[in-house]
Each structure stands twice: as structure tokens, then as C-alpha cells.
C-alpha positions in Angstrom: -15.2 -30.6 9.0 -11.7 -30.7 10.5 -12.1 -31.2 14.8 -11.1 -28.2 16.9 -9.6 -28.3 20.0 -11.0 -26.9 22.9 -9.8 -25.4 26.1 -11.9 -24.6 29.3 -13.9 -21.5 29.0 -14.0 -21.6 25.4 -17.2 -20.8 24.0 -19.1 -23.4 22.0 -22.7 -23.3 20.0 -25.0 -25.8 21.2 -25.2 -28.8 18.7 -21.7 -28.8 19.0 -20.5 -32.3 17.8 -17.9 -33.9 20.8 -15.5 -36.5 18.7 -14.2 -37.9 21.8 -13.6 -37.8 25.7 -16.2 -36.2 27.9 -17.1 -32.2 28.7 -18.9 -30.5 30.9 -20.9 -26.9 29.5 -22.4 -24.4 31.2 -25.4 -22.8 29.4 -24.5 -19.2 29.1 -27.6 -18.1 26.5 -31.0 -19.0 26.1 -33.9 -18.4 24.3 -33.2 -15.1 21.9 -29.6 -14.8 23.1 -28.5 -18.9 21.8 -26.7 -18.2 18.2 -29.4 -19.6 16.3 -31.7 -17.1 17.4 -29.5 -14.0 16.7 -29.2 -16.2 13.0 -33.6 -16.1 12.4 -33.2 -12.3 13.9 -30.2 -11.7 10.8 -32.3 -13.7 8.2 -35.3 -11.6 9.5 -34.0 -8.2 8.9 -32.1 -9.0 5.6 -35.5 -9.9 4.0 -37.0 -7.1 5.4 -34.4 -4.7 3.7 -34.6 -6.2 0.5 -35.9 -3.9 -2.0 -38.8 -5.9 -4.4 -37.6 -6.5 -8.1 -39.7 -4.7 -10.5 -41.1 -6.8 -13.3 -39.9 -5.6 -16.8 -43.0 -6.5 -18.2 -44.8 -4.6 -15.7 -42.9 -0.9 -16.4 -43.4 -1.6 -20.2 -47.5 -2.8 -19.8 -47.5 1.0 -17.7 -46.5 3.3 -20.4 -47.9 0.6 -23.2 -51.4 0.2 -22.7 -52.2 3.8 -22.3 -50.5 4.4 -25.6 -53.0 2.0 -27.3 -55.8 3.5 -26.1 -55.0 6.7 -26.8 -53.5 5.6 -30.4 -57.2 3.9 -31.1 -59.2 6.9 -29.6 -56.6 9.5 -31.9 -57.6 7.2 -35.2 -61.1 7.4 -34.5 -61.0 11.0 -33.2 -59.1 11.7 -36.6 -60.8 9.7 -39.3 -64.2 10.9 -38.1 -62.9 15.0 -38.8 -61.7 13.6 -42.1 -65.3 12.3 -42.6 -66.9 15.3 -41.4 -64.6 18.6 -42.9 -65.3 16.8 -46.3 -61.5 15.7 -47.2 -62.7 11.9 -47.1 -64.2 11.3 -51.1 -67.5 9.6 -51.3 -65.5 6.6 -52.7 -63.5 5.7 -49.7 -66.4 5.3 -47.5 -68.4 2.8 -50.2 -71.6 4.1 -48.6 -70.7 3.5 -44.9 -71.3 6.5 -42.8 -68.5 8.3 -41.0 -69.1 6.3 -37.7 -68.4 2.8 -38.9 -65.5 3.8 -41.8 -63.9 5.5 -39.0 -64.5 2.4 -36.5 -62.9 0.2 -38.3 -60.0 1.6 -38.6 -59.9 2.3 -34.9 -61.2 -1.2 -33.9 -58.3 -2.7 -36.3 -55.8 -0.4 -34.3 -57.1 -1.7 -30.6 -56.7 -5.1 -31.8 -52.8 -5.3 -33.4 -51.8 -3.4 -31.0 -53.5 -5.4 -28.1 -50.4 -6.5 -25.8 -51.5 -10.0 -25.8 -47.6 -11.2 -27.0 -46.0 -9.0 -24.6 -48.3 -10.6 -21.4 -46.5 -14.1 -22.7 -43.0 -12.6 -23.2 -41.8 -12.9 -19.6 -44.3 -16.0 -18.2 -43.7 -18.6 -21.2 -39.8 -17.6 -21.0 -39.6 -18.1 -17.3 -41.8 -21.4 -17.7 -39.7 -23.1 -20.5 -36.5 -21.6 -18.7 -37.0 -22.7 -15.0 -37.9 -26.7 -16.8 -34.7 -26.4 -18.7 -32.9 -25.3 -15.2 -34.7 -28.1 -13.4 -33.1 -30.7 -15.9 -29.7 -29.5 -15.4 -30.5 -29.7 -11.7 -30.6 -25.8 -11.1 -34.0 -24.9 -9.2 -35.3 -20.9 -9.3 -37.7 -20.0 -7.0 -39.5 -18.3 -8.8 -39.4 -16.1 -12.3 -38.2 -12.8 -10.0 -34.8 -14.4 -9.0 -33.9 -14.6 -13.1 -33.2 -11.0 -13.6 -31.2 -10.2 -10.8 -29.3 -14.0 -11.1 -28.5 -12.9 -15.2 -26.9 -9.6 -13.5 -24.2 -11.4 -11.3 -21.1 -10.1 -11.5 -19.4 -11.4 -8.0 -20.1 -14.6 -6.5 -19.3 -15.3 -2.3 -18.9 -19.0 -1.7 -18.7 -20.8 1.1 -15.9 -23.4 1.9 -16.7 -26.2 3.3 -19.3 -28.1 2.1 -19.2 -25.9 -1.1 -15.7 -26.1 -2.5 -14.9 -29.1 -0.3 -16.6 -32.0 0.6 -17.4 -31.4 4.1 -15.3 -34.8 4.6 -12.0 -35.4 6.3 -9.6 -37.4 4.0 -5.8 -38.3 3.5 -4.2 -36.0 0.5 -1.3 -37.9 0.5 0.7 -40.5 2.2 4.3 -41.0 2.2 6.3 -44.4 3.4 9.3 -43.7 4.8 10.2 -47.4 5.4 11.9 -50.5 4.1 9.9 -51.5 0.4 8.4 -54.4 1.9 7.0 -52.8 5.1 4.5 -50.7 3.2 1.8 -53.1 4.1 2.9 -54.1 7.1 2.8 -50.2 8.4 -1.0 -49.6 6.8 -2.5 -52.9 8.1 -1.2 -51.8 12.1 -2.7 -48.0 11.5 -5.7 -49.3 10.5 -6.4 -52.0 13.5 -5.2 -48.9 15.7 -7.6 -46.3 14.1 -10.5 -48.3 13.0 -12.5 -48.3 16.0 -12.0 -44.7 17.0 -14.9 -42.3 15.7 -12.8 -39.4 15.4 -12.7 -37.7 11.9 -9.2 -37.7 11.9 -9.1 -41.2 12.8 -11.4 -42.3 10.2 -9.6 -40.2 7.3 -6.3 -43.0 8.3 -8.5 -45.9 8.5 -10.4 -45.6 5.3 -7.6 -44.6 3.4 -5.2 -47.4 4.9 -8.1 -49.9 4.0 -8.3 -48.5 0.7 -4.3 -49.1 -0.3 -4.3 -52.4 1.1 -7.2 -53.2 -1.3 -5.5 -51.2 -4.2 -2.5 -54.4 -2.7 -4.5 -57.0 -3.4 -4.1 -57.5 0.3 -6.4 -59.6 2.4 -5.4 -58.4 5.4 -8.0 -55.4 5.4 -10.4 -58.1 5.9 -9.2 -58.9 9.5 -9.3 -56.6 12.4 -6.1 -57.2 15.1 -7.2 -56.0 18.2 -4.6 -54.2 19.7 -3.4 -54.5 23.1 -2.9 -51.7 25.7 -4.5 -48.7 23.4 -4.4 -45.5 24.8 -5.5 -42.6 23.5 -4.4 -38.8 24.1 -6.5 -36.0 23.5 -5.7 -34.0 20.8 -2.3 -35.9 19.8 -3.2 -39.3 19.2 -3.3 -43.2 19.8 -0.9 -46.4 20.5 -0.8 -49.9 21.2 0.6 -52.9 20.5 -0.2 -55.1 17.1 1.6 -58.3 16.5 4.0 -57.6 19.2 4.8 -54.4 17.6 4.5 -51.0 19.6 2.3 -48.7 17.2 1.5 -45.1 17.1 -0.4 -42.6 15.1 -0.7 -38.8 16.1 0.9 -35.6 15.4 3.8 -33.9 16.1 3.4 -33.2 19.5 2.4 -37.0 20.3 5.6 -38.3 18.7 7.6 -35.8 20.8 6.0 -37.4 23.7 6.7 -40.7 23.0 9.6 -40.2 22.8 10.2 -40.5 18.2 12.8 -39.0 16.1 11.8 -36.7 13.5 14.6 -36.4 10.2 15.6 -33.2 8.7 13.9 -34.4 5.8 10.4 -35.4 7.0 10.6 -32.1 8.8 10.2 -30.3 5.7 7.4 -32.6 4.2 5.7 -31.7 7.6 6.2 -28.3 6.9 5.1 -28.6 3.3 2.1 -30.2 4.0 1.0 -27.8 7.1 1.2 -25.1 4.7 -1.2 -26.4 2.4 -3.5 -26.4 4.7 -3.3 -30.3 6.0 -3.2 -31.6 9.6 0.0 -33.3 9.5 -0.3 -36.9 10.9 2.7 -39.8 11.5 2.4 -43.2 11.7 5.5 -44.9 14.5 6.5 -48.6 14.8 9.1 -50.1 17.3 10.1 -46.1 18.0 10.9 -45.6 14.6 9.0 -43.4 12.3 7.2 -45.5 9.3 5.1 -42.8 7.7 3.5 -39.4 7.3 -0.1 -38.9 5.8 -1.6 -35.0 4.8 -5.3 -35.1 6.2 -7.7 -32.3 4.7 -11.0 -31.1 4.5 -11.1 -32.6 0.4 -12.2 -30.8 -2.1 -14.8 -31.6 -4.7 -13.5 -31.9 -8.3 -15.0 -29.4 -10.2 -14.6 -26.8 -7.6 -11.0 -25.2 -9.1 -12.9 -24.9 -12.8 -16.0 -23.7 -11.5 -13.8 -20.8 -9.8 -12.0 -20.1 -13.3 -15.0 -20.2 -15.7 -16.7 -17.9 -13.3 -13.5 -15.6 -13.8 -13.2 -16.2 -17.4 -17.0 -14.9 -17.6 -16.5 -11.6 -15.9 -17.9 -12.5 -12.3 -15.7 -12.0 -9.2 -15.2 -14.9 -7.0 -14.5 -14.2 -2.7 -14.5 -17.2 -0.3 -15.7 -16.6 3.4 -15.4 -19.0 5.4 -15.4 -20.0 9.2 -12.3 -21.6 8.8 -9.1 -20.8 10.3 -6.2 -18.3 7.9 -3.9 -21.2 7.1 -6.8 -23.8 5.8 -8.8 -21.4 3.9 -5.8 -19.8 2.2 -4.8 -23.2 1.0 -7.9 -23.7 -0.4 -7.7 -20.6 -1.9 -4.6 -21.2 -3.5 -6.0 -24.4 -4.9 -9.5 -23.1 -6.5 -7.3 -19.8 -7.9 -9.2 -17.0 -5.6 -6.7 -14.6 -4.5 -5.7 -14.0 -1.0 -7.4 -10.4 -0.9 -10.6 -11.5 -1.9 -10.6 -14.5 1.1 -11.9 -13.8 4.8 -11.7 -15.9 7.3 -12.7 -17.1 10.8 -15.9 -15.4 9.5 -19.2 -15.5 12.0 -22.3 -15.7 10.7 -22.7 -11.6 10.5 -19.3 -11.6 9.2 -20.9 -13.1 6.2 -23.7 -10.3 6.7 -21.3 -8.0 6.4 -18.9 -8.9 4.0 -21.9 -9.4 1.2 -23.7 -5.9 2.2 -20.0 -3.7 1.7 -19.8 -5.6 -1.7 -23.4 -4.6 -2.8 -22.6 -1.3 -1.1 -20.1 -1.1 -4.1 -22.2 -1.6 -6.5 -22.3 -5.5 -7.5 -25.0 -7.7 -7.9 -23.8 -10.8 -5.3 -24.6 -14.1 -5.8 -23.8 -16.1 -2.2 -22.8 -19.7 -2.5 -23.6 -21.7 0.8 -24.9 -25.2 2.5 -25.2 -24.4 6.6 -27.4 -22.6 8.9 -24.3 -20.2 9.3 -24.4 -19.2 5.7 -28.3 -18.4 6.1 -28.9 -14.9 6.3 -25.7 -14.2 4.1 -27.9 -16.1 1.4 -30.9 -13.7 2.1 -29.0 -10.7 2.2 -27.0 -11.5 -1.0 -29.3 -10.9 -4.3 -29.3 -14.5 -5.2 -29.4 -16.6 -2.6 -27.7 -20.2 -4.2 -27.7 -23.1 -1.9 -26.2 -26.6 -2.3 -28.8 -29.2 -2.7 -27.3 -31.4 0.4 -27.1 -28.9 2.9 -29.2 -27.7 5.7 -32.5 -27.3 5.1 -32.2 -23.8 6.7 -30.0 -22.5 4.0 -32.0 -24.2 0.8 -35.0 -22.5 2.5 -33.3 -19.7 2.4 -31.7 -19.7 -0.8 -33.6 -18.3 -4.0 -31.7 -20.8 -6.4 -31.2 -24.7 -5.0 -28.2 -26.7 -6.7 -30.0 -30.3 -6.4 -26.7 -32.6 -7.6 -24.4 -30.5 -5.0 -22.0 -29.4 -7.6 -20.7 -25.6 -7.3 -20.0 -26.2 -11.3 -24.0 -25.8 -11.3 -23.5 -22.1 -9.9 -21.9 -21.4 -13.8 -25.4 -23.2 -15.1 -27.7 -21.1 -12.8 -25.5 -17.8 -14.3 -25.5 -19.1 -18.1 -29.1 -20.1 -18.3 -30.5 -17.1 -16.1 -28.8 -14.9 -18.7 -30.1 -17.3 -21.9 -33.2 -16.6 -20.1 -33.5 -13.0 -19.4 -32.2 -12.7 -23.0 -35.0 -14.6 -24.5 -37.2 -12.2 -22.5 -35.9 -9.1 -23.6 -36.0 -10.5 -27.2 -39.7 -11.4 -27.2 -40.2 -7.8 -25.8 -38.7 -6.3 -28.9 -40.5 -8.8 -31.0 -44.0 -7.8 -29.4 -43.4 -4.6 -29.0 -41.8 -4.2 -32.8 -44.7 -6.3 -34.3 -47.6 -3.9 -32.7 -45.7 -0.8 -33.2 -45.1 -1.7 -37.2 -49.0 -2.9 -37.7 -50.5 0.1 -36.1 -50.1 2.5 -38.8 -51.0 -0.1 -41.0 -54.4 -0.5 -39.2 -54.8 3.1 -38.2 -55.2 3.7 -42.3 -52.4 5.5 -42.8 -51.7 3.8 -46.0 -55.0 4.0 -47.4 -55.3 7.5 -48.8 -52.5 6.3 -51.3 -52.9 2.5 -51.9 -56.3 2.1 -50.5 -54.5 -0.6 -48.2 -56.4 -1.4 -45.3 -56.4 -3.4 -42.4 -59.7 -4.9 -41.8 -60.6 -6.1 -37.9 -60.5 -9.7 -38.4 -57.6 -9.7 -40.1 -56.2 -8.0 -37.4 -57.7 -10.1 -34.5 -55.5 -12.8 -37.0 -52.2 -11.2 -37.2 -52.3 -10.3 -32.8 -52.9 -14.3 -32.4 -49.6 -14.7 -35.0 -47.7 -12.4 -32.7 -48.3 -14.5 -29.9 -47.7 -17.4 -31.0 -44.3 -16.3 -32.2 -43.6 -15.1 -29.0 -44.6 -18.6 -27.8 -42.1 -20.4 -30.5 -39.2 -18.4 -29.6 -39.8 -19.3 -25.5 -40.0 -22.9 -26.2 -36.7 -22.3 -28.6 -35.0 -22.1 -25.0 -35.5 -26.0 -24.7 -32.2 -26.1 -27.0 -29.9 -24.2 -24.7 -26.8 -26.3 -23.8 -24.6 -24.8 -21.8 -21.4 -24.3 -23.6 -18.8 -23.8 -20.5 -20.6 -27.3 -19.6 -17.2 -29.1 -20.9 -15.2 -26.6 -18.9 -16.6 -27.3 -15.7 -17.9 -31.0 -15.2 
């Protein structure tokens, strides 16, 4: 978000946004050697690496269904020896013949143990889940991305546009004038910045309009035209307001013209450089008036999203394209430790970064909003994208945060995990019910209690099992997150 400066032969991506003055380029790649190309070409292979997810359900269906079958065709097989070596009395039978006692008891078993529950274990789960996930403005694509999104345990994000705004704006401001002059000093930055469309220029003008409103000043009403503005690349602007000589720049442009810096606004200077800001001074008459800390801001729940990701086990890295200083700074703020922060990161930096983490072992969830972020969001197992970035990257992405809040990254975590726990739960249920009822059907207890099962009422007691798997799905329509309070 924050303007670069540029030199000639620098290298710049086309689509490059010019803030002010005029360039000349020359076109040094086309076709399948321009950066977006070698972006689809890392998106491309990613998704062809990525090993399928198999389907829980699936492996336990495999080794289930067999098991039925063969445990109906052993009960038959069995009862009908019974029958025939004579060890079944005449009174058992009540005059059937040894075929249809014997079915009955094997017809019961293929029924209970019918895996009709466990078919609506994982689909009714995922169904009531992904609704729930869709009201707390979490979208999965898909049931697939719920297992490997419950099994997150390190989370790459993105910096700007995901822990910050994406926005320039003042962090703080500091008068370093007479008590009065405050409003004097805002009211002549903002007539000299308000027509400039550079980001840095708006950041001064919307925040000096804002504190002269927070005044109860009028005078933010009333654009003064100044007289003889002049602007210098890359340091700043001047010109005369009210007969006043004003100036608003860095460093460097108050050197030029010529403006004292004290020992003591030195060290703000220095203080606010190191957090990260882009230090910027505000001159009247020759004499400096005031300082302001311009920043990339960021978004309010990004620090607690970063420490109830911690708190729950899940290690957070930042990668970003931004320069050492800025993203350390950030760092510092959201609580992610200098070793886990890269930056000046290129797009297969990101590539790479995410691929040695999975190398080690971790499921990665990668947290990102532009086209740069892409094919670190395919390559990561759970692709999560911010609802207002590019359309490249939520294309991309496997999990879509539509109210743009990284906060939501702990909600796609907590409710994949409610989710994938609901699953597994209804699996045991399913699995216990059928595995309890077939000896039950089979007639085991019957040469003792002369307790059978008979077919319809075990057509009955299947339909119960699924409906019970069905109740405890839809009991996933109470989940409330409860780091919700932590976070937002």
C-alpha cells in the first residue's frame, strides 16, 4: 500500500500503479515470460501436485460393506447346518422349514447392519456445517477442505490487505507549535495536500480534515488554494497559504529547504521509523510545526486473531512482499516473532516458504487477498482468502472470508474442527449401533431367551439409526464459537 520509489532500470510488473510524475517503460517480457504468467504456470503445477483427500467415509464403507455381507451369508450359512445336523429342536422352527427360519435371521442381519446411517454421517454434517460457516461469513468449498482445515496447526498470512488494511493512514501526529496554532498548521497541510493523489498525500489530508472536524472547526469546509505549489518527487510539496510559506515532506525535503530539525524531534523521527512508519513533517515560515507517523494501518482484530490462533496450538508466520523494517513492525504489533517473518517475498517465495513448512510435517493453512498470494494459496492445504481481495486469489482459495476479517480465520479453524468432530461421532454412533444389533439379529440370543429380531423390526430400528445420525448433524446449528469474544 505504501508508494515505492523508483530509479531507472528498475524493474516493474505491468499494472504497476504510477502516483505521480510521468515514466517511460520498456517492455522487457511478454506473453509466458510477463509475471502473471509465471503466477497461472505456479498455481498450475501446485494443483497438479496436490495429493486428493480420501473421504473417511469412503475407507470405512470399503472394509464395512463386505463385512455385512459376509456376516448375513455366515448367519444363514450357519443356521441352516444347525437346521440340518439336527441341533435346532422342532420348537424353535414352529413348523417353518430350515430355509425360511434360517432367512430370517439372515435377512434381519442385512438390514441392521445396512450402512444407511453411516452414508449420512459425513453429507448431513458437512451440509448443516458449511450453512452454519456461511452465517458466520466463512465459505468452504466444498465438504473435502473440512478435514484437512480441522488439522491446521500453522497458519501463513499475508500482510497487507490481511493484517492491515491495504490503506495508507496517519498513526500519530504530534504538534510541535504554539497551543493555539494547532489548527492553523492542519488547515494549511490540508489545502497543500488535498489535491495531490498520492497515498501519502491523502493519509495527511484526510487525517488533517478529520481533527479539524474532531475542532469543531469550519475551516475544513473551505479549500485555500495555494500559491506557487511545487512538488518534488519523492520528498514532498510547498507553497504559500495566507501569506504563509508551507511545507509537507520528509526528511530529506526539509533538509532541502533549508528547516531545522531539534534533538528532540530527531528521536520521535527515529521512533516512529522504527515502527515501521514513513516519517512525514509539516514546516511553516521555516519553522517546523509538526510531525505525523504514516502507515500501512492495521485492522483491529488482527493482533487477537494472531494470539487466539497461538493460544489454540497453531503456528502463525507472516510473508510478505514488504520491505524488513515495515513487516517487522507489524510483526511486533500482531505478536509473530521475528524468526517466523520473511520478507521482500516474490510470489515463489511464498511457494516456497509454504512447501518447506509442509515438508516438515504441518498441515498449512495460507492466509491471502492478491494475485501474488495465488499459488501460495493452492499449494498450502487450505487455501483461505479474504473476501475483498482479488478475484484470483478467492478463486483460488478453498475457504473465502466474506466480512474480510482475519478473526474469521479462528472461525473457519473452530467450526471445521466442531465439524469433523460431529463426523467422526456419527461414525461411531453408526457404526456402534449396527455392530451391537447384529448379534441381536443374527439370533445369537435366541437359543437361551428365544429373543429374536424379526425383519421389520429391523428395517425399523436401521431407519432409527439414521435419523439419529440426522439429529446429531443438525445439533451443529448450536455451535457458537467460543473464542468469538476473544477475537471480534
Amino acid at each position: 500500500s505504501m508508494p515505492v520509489y523508483h530509479v531507472e532500470n528498475d524493474t516493474v510488473i505491468a499494472g504497476t500503479v504510477m502516483v505521480e510524475g510521468t515514466a517511460y517503460a520498456r517492455v522487457t517480457s511478454t506473453g509466458s515470460g510477463t509475471v502473471i504468467s509465471k503466477i497461472v504456470r505456479l498455481m498450475e503445477k501446485a494443483q497438479g501436485g496436490k495429493a486428493p483427500i480420501q473421504h473417511f467415509a469412503d475407507r470405512i464403507s470399503a472394509a464395512f460393506v463386505p463385512f455385512v455381507l459376509a456376516a448375513s451369508a455366515l448367519t444363514l450359512t450357519t443356521w441352516l447346518l444347525l437346521c440340518w445336523s439336527g441341533r435346532v429342536p422342532p420348537g424353535w422352527t414352529d413348523g417353518e422349514s430350515a430355509g425360511v427360519f434360517s432367512a430370517r435371521f439372515a435377512v434381519s442381519t442385512l438390514v441392521i447392519a445396512c450402512p444407511c446411517a453411516l452414508g449420512l454421517a459425513a453429507p448431513t454434517a458437512v451440509m448443516v456445517g458449511t450453512g452454519v460457516g456461511a452465517r458466520n461469513g466463512v465459505l468452504f468449498k466444498g465438504g473435502d477442505v473440512l478435514e484437512a482445515t480441522a488439522k491446521v496447526d500453522c497458519v501463513v498470512v499475508d500482510k497487507t490487505g490481511t493484517l492491515t488494511k491495504g490503506e495508507c493512514g496517519v498513526e500519530g501526529w504530534r504538534h510541535l507549535g504554539s497551543k493555539g496554532g494547532e489548527e492553523d498548521v492542519l488547515y494549511y497541510a490540508w489545502c497543500l495536500e488535498v489535491s495531490s493523489e498520492h497515498p501519502l498525500a491523502r493519509a495527511v489530508a484526510e487525517h488533517c480534515r478529520g481533527r479539524l472536524e474532531d475542532m469543531g472547526s469550519e475551516r475544513g469546509e473551505n479549500v485555500h488554494t495555494p500559491e506557487g505549489w511545487r512538488g518534488v518527487t519523492g520528498m514532498g510539496v510547498e507553497g504559500t497559504i495566507n501569506k504563509k510559506k508551507v511545507a509537507v515532506g520528509n526528511r530529506a525535503f526539509m533538509e532541502l529547504l533549508g528547516v531545522k530539525i531539534p534533538p528532540k524531534v530527531e528521536s520521535l523521527l527515529r521512533e516512529m521509523e522504527f515502527k515501521g512508519q514513513t516519517a512525514i513533517m509539516v514546516s511553516v515560515d521555516g519553522k517546523l510545526q509538526a510531525i505525523c507517523g504514516i502507515s500501512d494501518q492495521l485492522k483491529p482484530d488482527s493482533a487477537l486473531a494472531v494470539r487466539t490462533l497461538q493460544s489454540m496450538g497453531v503456528q502463525c508466520w507472516m510473508v510478505t512482499g514488504d520491505n524488513e523494517r515495515t513487516a517487522h513492525a507489524i510483526g511486533e504489533m500482531v505478536g509473530i516473532p521475528k524468526a517466523n517473518i520473511v520478507s521482500q517475498a516474490l510470489p515463489e517465495t511464498k511457494v516456497r516458504e509454504v512447501s518447506r513448512l509442509q515438508g516438515e510435517g504441518r498441515v498449512v493453512a495460507m492466509v491471502g487477498d492478491g494475485i501474488n498470494d495465488s499459488p501460495a494459496l493452492v499449494q498450502a492445504d487450505v487455501g483461505i482468502a479474504i473476501g475483498a481481495g482479488t478475484e484470483i486469489a478467492v478463486e483460488a482459495a478453498s475457504v473465502v472470508l466474506v466480512r474480510s476479517a482475519v478473526s474469521d480465520v479462528v472461525v473457519a479453524i473452530e467450526l471445521s474442527r466442531a465439524i469433523f468432530s460431529r463426523i467422526k461421532l456419527n461414525f461411531v454412533w453408526a457404526l456402534g449401533y449396527n455392530t451391537l444389533m447384529i448379534p441381536v439379529a443374527a439370533g445369537a440370543m435366541y437359543p437361551w431367551w428365544r429373543v429374536a429380531l424379526p425383519p421389520w423390526l429391523a428395517g425399523l430400528a436401521m431407519a432409527l439409526s439414521s435419523v439419529s445420525v440426522v439429529l446429531s448433524s443438525l445439533h451443529l446449528k448450536l455451535w457458537n464459537n467460543r473464542r468469538r469474544v476473544e477475537v471480534v
